[in-house]
C-alpha positions in Angstrom: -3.5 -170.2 79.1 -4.2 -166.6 78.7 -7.5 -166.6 80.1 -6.4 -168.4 83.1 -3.6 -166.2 84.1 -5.6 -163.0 83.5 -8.7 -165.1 85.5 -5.9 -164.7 88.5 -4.3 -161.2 88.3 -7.1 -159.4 86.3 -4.9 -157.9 83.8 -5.2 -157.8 80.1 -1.5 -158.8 79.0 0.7 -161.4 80.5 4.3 -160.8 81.5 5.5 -163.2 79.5 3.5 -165.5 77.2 4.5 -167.6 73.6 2.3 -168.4 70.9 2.0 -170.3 67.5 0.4 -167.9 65.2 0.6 -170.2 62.2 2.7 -173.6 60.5 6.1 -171.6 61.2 5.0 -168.6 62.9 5.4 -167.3 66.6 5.1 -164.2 68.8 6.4 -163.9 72.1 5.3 -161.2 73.9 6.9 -159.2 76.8 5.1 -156.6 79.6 5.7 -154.6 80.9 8.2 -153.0 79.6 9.0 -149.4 80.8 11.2 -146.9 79.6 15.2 -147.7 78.8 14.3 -150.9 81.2 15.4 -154.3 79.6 14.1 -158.2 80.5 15.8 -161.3 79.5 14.1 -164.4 78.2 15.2 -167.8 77.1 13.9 -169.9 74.8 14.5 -173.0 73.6 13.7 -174.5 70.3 14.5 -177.4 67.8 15.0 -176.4 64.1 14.7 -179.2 61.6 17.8 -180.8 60.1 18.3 -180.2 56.5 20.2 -183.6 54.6 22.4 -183.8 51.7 24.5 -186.8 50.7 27.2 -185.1 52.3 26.5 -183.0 55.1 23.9 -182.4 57.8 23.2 -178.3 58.5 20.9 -176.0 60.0 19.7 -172.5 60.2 21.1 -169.9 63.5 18.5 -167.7 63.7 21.0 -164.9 63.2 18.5 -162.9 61.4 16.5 -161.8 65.1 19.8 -159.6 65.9 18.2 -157.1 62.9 15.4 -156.6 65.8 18.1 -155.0 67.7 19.6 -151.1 67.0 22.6 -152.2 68.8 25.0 -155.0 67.0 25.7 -157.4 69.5 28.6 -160.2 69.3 27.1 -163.7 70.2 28.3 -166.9 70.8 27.8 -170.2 69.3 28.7 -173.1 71.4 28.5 -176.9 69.7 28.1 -180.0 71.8 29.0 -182.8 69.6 29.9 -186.4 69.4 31.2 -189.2 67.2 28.7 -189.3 65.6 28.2 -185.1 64.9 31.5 -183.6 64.9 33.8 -180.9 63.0 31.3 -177.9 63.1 31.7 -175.4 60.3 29.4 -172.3 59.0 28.8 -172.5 55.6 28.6 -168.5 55.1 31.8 -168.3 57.6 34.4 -170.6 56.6 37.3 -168.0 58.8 35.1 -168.7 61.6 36.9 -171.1 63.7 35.5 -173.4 66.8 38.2 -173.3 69.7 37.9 -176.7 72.1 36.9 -175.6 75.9 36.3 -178.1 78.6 33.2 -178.3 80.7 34.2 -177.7 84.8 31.5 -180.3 85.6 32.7 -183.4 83.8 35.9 -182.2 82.1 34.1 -183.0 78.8 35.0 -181.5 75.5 32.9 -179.0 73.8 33.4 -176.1 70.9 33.0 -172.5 70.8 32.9 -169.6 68.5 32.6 -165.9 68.8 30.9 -163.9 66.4 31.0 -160.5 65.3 27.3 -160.0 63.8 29.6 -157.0 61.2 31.2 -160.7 59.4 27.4 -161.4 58.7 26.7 -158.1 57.0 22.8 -157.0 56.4 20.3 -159.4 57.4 22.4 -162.2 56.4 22.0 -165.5 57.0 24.1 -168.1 59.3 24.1 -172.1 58.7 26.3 -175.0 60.9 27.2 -177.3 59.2 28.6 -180.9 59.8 29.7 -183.9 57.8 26.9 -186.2 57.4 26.7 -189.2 59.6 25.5 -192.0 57.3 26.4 -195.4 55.9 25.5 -196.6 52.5 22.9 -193.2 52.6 21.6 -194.6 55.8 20.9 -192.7 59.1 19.0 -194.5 62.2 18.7 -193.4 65.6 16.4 -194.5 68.3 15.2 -193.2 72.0 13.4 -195.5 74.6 10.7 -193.8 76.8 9.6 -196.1 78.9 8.0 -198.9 77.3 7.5 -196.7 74.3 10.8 -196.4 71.6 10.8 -193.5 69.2 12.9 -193.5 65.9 14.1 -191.3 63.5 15.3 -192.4 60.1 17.3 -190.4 57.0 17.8 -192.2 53.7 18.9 -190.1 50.7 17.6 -192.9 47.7 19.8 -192.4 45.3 22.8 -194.1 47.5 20.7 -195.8 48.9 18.7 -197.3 45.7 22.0 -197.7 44.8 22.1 -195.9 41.7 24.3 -192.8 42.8 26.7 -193.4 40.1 23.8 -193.0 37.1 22.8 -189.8 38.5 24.9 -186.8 36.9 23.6 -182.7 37.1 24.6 -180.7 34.5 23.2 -176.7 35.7 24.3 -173.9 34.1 23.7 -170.8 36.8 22.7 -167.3 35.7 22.9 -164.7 38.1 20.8 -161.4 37.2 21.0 -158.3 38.7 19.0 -154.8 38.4 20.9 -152.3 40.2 17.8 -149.9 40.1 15.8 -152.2 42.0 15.8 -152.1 45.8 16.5 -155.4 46.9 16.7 -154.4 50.9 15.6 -157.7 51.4 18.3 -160.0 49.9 20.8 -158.5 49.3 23.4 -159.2 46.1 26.3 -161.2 48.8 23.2 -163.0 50.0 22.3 -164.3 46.1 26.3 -165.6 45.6 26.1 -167.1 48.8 22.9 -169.2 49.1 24.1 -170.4 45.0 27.4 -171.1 46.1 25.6 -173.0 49.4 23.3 -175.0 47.2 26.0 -176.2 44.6 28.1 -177.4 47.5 25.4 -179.6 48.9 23.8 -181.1 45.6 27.1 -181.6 43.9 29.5 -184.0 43.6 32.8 -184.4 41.4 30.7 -186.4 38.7 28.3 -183.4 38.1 29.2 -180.3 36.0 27.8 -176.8 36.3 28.7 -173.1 34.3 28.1 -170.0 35.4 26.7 -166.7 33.4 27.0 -163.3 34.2 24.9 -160.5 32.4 27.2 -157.6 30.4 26.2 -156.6 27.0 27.5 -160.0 25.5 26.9 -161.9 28.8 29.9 -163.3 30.6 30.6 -167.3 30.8 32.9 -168.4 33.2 34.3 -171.6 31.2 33.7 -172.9 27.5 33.1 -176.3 28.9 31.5 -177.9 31.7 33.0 -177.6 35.0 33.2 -180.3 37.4 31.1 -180.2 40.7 33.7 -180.5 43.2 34.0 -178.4 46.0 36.9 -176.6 45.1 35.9 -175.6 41.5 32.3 -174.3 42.8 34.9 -172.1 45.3 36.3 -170.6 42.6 33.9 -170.2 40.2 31.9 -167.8 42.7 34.7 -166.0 43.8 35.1 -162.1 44.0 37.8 -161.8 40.7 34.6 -163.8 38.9 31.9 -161.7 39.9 33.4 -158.6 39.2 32.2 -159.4 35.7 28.7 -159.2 36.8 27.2 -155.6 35.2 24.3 -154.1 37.2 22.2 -153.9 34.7 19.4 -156.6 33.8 20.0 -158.5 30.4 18.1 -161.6 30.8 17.1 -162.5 27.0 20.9 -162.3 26.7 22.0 -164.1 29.5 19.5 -167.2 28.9 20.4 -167.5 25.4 24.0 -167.2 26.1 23.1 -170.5 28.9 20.9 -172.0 26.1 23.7 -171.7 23.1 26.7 -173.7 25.8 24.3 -176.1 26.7 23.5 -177.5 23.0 27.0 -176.7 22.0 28.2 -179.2 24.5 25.5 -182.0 23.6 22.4 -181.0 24.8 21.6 -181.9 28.1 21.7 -179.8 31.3 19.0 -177.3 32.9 19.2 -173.7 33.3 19.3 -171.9 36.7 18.2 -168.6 36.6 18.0 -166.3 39.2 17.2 -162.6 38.9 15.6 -159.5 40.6 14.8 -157.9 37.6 10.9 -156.8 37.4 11.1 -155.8 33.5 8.6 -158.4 32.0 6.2 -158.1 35.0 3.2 -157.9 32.9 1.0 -160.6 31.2 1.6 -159.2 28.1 5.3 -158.6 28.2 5.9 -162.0 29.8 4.2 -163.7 27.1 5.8 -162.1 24.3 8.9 -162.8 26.2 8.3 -166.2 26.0 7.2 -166.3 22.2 10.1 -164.8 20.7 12.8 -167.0 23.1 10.7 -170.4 21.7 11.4 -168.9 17.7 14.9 -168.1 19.0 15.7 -171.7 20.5 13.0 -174.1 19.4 14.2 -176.7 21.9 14.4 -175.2 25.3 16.3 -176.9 28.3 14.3 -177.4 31.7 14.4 -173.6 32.7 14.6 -173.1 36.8 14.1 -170.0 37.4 13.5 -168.0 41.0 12.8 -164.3 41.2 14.1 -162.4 44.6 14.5 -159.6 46.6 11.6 -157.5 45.1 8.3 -156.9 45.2 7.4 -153.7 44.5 5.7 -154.2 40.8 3.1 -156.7 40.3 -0.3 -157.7 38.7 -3.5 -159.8 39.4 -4.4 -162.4 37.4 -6.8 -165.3 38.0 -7.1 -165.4 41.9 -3.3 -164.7 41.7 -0.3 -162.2 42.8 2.2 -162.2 40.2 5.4 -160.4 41.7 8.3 -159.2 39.1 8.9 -161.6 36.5 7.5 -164.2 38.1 4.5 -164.7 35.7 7.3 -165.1 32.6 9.0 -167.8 34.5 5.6 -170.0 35.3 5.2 -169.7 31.6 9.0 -170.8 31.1 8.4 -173.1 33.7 5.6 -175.3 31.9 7.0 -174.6 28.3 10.4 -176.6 29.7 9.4 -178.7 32.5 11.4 -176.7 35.0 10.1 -174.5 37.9 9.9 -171.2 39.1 10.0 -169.6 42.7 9.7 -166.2 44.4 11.6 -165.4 47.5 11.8 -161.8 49.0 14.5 -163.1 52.2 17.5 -164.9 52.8 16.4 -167.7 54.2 13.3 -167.9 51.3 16.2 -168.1 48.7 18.5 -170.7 50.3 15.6 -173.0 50.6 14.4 -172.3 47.0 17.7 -173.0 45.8 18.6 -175.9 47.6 14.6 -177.3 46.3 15.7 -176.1 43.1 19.2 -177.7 42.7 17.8 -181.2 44.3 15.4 -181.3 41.5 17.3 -180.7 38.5 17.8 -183.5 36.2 17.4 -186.2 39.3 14.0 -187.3 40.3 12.7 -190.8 41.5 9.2 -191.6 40.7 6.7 -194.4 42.1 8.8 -193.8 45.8 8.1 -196.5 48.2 9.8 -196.5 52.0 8.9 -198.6 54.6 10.6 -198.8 58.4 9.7 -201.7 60.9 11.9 -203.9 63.5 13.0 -207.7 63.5 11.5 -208.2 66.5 8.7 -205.6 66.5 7.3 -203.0 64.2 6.8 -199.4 63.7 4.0 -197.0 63.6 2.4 -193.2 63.8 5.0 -192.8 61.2 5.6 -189.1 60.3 7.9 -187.7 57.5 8.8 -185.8 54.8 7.3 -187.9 52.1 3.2 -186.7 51.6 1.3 -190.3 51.6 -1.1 -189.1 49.6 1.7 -188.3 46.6 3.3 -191.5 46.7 3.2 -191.9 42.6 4.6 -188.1 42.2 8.6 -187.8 41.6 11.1 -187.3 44.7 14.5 -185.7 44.2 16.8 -188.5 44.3 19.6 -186.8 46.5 16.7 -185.2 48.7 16.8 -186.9 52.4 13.8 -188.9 53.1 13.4 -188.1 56.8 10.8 -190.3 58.7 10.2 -190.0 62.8 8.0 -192.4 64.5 7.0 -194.5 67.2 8.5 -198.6 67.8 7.3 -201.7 69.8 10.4 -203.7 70.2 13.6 -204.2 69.7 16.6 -203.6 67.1 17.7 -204.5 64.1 15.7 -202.5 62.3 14.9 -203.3 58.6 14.6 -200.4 55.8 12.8 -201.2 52.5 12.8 -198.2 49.4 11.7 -198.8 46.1 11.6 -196.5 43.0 11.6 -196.0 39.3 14.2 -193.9 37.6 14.3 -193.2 33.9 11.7 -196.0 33.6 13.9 -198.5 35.0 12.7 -200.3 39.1 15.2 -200.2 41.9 14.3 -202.1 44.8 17.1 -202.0 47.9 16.2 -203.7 51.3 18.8 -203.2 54.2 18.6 -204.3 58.2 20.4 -202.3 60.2 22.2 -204.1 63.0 22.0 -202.7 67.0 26.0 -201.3 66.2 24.8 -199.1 63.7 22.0 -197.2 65.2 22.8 -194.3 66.7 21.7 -193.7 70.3 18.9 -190.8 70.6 17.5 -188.8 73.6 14.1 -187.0 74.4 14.5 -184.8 71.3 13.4 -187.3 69.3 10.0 -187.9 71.1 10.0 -183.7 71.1 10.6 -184.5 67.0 7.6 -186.7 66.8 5.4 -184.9 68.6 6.1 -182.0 66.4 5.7 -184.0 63.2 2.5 -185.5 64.9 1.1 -181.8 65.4 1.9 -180.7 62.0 -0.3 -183.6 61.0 -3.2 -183.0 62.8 -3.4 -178.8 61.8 -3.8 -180.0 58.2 -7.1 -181.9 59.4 -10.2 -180.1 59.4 -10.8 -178.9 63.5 -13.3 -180.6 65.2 -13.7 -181.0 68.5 -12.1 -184.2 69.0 -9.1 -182.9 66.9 -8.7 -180.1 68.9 -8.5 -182.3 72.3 -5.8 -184.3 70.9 -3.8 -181.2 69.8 -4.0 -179.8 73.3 -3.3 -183.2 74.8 0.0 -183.9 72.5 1.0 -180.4 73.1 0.5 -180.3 76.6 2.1 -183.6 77.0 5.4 -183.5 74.8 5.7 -179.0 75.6 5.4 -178.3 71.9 3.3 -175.4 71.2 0.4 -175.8 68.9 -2.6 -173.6 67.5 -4.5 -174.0 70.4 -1.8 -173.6 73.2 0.4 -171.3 74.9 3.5 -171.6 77.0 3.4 -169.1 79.9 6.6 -167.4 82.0 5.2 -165.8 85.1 8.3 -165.6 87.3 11.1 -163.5 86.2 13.6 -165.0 88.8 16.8 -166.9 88.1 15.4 -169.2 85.5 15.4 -166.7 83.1 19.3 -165.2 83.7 21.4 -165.7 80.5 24.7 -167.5 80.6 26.5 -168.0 77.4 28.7 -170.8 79.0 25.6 -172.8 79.9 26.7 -176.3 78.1 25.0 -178.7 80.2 21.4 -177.5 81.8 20.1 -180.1 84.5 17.2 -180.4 86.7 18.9 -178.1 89.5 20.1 -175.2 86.5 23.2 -174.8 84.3 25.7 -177.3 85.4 28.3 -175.0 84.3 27.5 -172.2 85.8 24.8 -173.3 88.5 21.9 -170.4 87.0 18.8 -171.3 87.0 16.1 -174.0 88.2 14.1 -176.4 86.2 14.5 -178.3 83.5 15.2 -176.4 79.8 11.9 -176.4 79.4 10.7 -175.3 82.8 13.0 -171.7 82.3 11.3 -171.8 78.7 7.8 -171.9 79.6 7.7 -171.0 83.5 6.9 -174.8 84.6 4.0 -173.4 87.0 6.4 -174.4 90.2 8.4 -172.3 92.6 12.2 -171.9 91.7 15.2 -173.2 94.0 18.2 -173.0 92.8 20.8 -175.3 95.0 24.8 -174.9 95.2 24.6 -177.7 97.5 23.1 -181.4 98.2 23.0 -181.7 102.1 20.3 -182.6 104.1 20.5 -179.0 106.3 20.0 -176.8 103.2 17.2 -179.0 101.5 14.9 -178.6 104.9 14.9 -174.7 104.0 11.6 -173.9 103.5 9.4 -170.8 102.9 5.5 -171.0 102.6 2.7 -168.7 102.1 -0.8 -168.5 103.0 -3.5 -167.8 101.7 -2.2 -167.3 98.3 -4.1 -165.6 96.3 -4.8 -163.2 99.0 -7.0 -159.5 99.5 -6.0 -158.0 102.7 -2.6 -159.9 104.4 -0.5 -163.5 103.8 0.8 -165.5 106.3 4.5 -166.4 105.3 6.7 -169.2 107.3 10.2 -169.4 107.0 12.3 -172.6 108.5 15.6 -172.6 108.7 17.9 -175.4 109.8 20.0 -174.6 113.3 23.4 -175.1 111.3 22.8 -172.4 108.8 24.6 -168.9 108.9 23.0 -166.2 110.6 23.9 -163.1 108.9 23.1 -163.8 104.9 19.6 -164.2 104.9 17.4 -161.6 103.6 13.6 -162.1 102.3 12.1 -159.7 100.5 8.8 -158.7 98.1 9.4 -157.9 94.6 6.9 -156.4 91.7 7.2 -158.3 88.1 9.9 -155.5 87.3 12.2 -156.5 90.1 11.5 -154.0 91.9 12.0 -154.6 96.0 8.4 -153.6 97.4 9.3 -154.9 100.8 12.1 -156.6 102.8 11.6 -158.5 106.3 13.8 -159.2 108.7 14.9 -162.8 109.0 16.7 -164.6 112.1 19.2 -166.8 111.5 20.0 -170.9 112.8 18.2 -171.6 115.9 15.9 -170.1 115.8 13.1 -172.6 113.9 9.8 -171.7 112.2 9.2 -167.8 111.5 6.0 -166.4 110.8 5.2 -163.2 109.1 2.3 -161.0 108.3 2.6 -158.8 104.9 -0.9 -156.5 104.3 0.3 -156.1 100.6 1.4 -152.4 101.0 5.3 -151.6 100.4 7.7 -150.3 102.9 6.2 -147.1 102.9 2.9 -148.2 104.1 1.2 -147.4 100.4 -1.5 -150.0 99.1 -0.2 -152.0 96.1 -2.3 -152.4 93.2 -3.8 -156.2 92.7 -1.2 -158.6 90.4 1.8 -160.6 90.5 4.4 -160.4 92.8 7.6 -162.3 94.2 8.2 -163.4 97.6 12.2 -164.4 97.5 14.2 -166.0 100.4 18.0 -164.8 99.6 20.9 -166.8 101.2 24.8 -168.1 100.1 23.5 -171.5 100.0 19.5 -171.3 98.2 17.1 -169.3 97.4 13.8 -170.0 97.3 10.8 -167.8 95.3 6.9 -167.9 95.8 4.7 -166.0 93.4 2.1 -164.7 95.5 -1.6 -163.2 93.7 -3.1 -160.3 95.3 -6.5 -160.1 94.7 
């Protein structure tokens, strides 16, 4: 894409142009961009739904506004349904959706104002709704054509049906080194993600503990706690964490989680989570580990996850060790537990919420299959690796699978498993009434999951071509793609009520032309943007030729008899929106107009070879051509 758009206007940057520079990595890039000057961009993008048994969320990238020196209130508006409804933010719970009705159809949808001070320093924001399942069964479908696309969600343990065997018992330590910078994540961001986690991996039949380092480390109960929502609300409130000290005691703290769990009958992991950088050496973290096996011979699963800091670390065997994290892969293996590193916000809630799936509920031997009564499925895509079918799935993890269908509903769901050597094998069909009706995200889904599949093979030629294709095809950006936006016209204007874009622009607002992805990605096609639907203001026209040009363009204007005579203005703009030249226009009556620009601005000075705007202004359209001088 770059080489064609520089191919044209001989430049060496774009205005506007998007790439993927790896598996969750993009750059956007912006010229020119002069002085105090400011240009506005909109992008749209899906983010992947994170399942529990209980709720459905996802991450607002909240964390961009720490690009900005200025903090900026947003809004956050929520289009939801039946079957997605009561919007929450899990970091927010003051924050409250008001109900506002849409002009256009008088439907309902929510809003929220947000004051980016509630979120505090580069901290994170999730929504978060109830989970739309049934018996730990979510099914949607979208029909393209002759082609269907699905998307599936099965969390196994309700739906192997052995929810009621599975019971977590995790005691949490929280470690803190107040002579560590941890910039990064910040001490609020540690409660918050553990308080997140707990919330969405327990229920009322699991029990958790919580221990806070002093010199005799703080528990917050003698016994186990349930896992209900409210007790994991008060457990990590502020009266309870005042008890944390600032100073590192981690051989204190995990004995202290060690001694409750075997003097309450032995089973239950430990969760550990510290900044502290104190046993960052091979030699100190295997010492470490030595003298806590004499202390406690038999060692609970240890999970532990070092964050925030980075500054100290060694090289060992083809590996960066950061902190402590050496000690806990040592714990880690010694236990059967795991151990993590995560220097941001959004690293830590994700490590936490692996971390707090996995303890003391895995399914091994996982089997799920998806197909149709009349039909069947394929280029199935999910979050299930094929190739480690044998290898042990957390049981309250969401099994997510997106893929293409011939034919028609009821679809039929088979999982199988093994837990605590025991085989559970649960075959559903779910009936036309309870599958959920889908729209193009899901082939947007697929073709994103279908991507993702296709990087991880080697690159050859062939591979390549299917990537472009698929990319090209579906608008979902690839390695080998790029999404260009070359005219900075209407389609780009930002309007926070927009709550329903069509074809035509925001059907709230009438801004903008194209569809969502069109003002995304440019669209390659001129922009009209119509208040209207009459036959008179659709036979407005404006036309330009030859285009490129080097030394003059012919440009033809029609408008219809009817039309006003006093409101219409064309006019020559640079890609700044800056007015180069304006031309007189005529109004109804008087048919076809030709004019002659020589691609100098109203002072009669040459202008330099690029991009520029030709724009026919008037109350009822307007209508842009990007014209190439040569």
């Amino acid at each position: 894409a770059t080489t064609i758009y520089e191919g044209i206007v001989r430049r060496r940057q774009d205005p506007s142009i998007l790439r993927k520079r790896s598996g969750n990595a993009y750059e956007l890039r912006i010229f020119p961009l002069q002085g105090n000057q400011s240009r506005k961009v909109k992008i749209n993008y899906l983010v992947p739904v994170t399942w529990t048994t209980s709720q459905a969320s996802v991450p607002l990238p909240t964390d961009l506004l720490a690009a900005s020196a200025v903090a900026t209130p947003f809004t956050v508006l929520f289009r939801g349904n039946p079957e997605w409804a009561r919007p929450e933010f899990s970091e927010l719970k003051q924050a409250t959706f008001a109900t506002a009705i849409d002009p256009t159809n008088r439907s309902q949808y929510q809003t929220v104002n947000i004051d980016p001070a509630q979120l505090g320093t580069k901290r994170a924001l999730t929504l978060v709704v109830p989970a739309p399942m049934s018996n730990g069964i979510y099914a949607s479908t979208f029909k393209s054509g002759m082609e269907g696309y699905y998307q599936t969600v099965v969390v196994p343990s309700i739906a192997l049906g052995i929810e009621p065997l599975v019971k977590k018992k995790i005691v949490a330590i929280i470690d803190f080194d107040s002579f560590i910078p941890t910039n990064l994540v910040q001490l609020a961001d540690v409660y918050s993600s553990l308080k997140n986690a707990l919330l969405a991996n327990l229920t009322p039949r699991d029990s958790f503990n919580l221990v806070l380092p002093r010199l005799t480390p703080w528990r917050y109960s003698e016994q186990w706690v349930p896992g209900d929502s409210l007790s994991i609300e008060r457990a990590l409130s502020s009266p309870n964490l005042k008890q944390l000290s600032l100073n590192s005691n981690i051989s204190a703290s995990l004995l202290s989680g060690i001694d409750f769990i075997k003097a309450t009958g032995g089973e239950g992991s430990v969760l550990l989570l510290s900044n502290s950088d104190k046993y960052f050496t091979k030699t100190a973290a295997e010492q470490f580990a030595q003298e806590l096996s004499k202390l406690a011979p038999q060692l609970p699963p240890i999970y532990s996850l070092h964050y925030g800091s980075y500054n100290r670390y060694f090289y060992l065997n083809g590996t960066y060790y950061y902190g402590n994290q050496y000690l806990y892969e040592i714990l880690a293996k010694n236990t059967g537990g795991a151990s993590g590193f995560a220097y941001t916000v959004d690293g830590l809630s994700s490590q936490l919420l692996n971390f707090t799936e996995t303890i003391d509920a895995t399914v091994s031997e996982l089997d799920y299959t998806v197909t149709l009564t009349n039909g069947y499925c394929y280029s199935r895509f999910g979050n299930q690796d094929a190739s480690l079918q044998n290898s042990t799935f957390p049981l309250r993890k969401s099994l997510i699978q997106v893929g293409k269908y011939q034919g028609d509903v009821p679809m039929r769901i088979q999982i199988g498993g093994k837990y605590k050597d025991k085989i559970y094998v649960r075959s559903y069909e779910i009936p036309a009434t309870s599958i959920f009706r889908g729209d193009s995200v899901h082939k947007s889904n697929w073709a994103g999951y279908a991507l993702r599949s296709l990087e991880a093979f080697s690159y050859s030629a062939s591979n390549i071509r299917a990537m472009v294709d698929l990319s090209v095809s579906n608008r979902v950006l690839s390695n080998y793609t790029a999404f260009l936006a070359l005219e900075p016209n209407d389609t780009v204007r930002v309007c926070v009520t927009c709550t329903q874009p069509t074809a035509s622009g925001c059907a709230t607002c009438s801004v903008g032309g194209g569809s969502p992805a069109d003002s995304q990605i440019g669209g390659g096609r001129a922009s009209s943007v119509s208040v209207q639907n009459t036959t008179e203001i659709d036979a407005l026209s404006l036309t330009a030729s030859p285009n490129p040009f080097r030394d003059e363009v012919q440009i033809a204007v029609e408008i219809p008899a009817n039309l006003s005579n006093s409101a219409f203005r064309l006019e020559v703009s640079n890609i700044l929106g800056q007015r180069m030249k304006t031309f007189s226009v005529a109004g109804g009556g008087k048919g076809k107009q030709v004019f002659t620009w020589d691609g100098k601005d109203a002072n009669g000075n040459d202008l330099a070879a690029g991009t520029y705007f030709l724009t026919l202004v008037s109350p009822q359209k307007r209508l842009t051509v990007r014209l190439v001088k040569m």
